[in-house]
N, C-alpha and C positions, 0 to 999 in steps of 0.2 A: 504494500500500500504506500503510495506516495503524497508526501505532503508538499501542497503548495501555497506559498506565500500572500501570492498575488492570486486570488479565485479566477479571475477574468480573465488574466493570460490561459490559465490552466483550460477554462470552457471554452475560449477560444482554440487552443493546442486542438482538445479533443475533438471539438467540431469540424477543424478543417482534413483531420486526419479522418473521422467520418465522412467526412466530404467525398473526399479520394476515395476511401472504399466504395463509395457506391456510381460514383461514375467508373472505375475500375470494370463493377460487373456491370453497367448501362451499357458501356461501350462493348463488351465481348458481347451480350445479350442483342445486343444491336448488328455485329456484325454477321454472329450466326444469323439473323431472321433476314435480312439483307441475302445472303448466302441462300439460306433456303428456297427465294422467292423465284420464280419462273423468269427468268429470259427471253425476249421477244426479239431479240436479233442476235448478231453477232456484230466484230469488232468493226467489219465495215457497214453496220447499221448507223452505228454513233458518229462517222463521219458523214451520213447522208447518202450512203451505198447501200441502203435495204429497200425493203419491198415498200412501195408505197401505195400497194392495191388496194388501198382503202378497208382492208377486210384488219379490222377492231374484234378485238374478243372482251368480250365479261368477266371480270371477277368473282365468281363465285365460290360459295362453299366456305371450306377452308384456307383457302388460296386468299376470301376475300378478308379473312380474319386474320392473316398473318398481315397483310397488308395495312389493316388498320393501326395491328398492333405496333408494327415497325415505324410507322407516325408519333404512334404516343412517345414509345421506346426514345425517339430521336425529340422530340419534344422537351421529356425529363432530361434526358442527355443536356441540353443544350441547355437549360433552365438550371442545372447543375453544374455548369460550366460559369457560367455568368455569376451563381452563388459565390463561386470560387473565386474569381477573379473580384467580386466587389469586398467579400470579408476577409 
């Protein structure tokens, strides 16, 4: 058990070290659901070399809940970034 002098240093200490843990696991939980998600081109898509047939597919299902999820996921991410950086 450690004693500290100054309280406020100390719950500061702990909170930003909190901090970092939990963007730690935001970001691997972020990059797995990223990872998981379907690909609709390849690398000459992203320059403007894929199909432009107009044919759009729907997200459904589960497909469409990872998708939501990976929103939130990069949300808190970024909300937790900016924690960090203001305290």
């Amino acid at each position: 058990m450690s004693y500290c002098a100054n309280l406020s240093i100390c719950y500061t200490s702990s909170y930003k070290e909190m901090l970092s843990y939990i963007q730690i696991i935001l970001a691997i939980v972020l990059g797995a659901l990223i990872l998981i998600q379907h690909s609709e081109g390849s690398l000459g898509a992203a320059f403007g070399g894929g199909e432009m047939g107009g044919a759009s597919r729907t997200r459904r299902g589960p497909e469409l809940w990872i998708f939501r999820i990976t929103i939130v996921i990069a949300c808190l991410f970024v909300a937790s970034t900016l924690l960090n950086l203001l305290y």
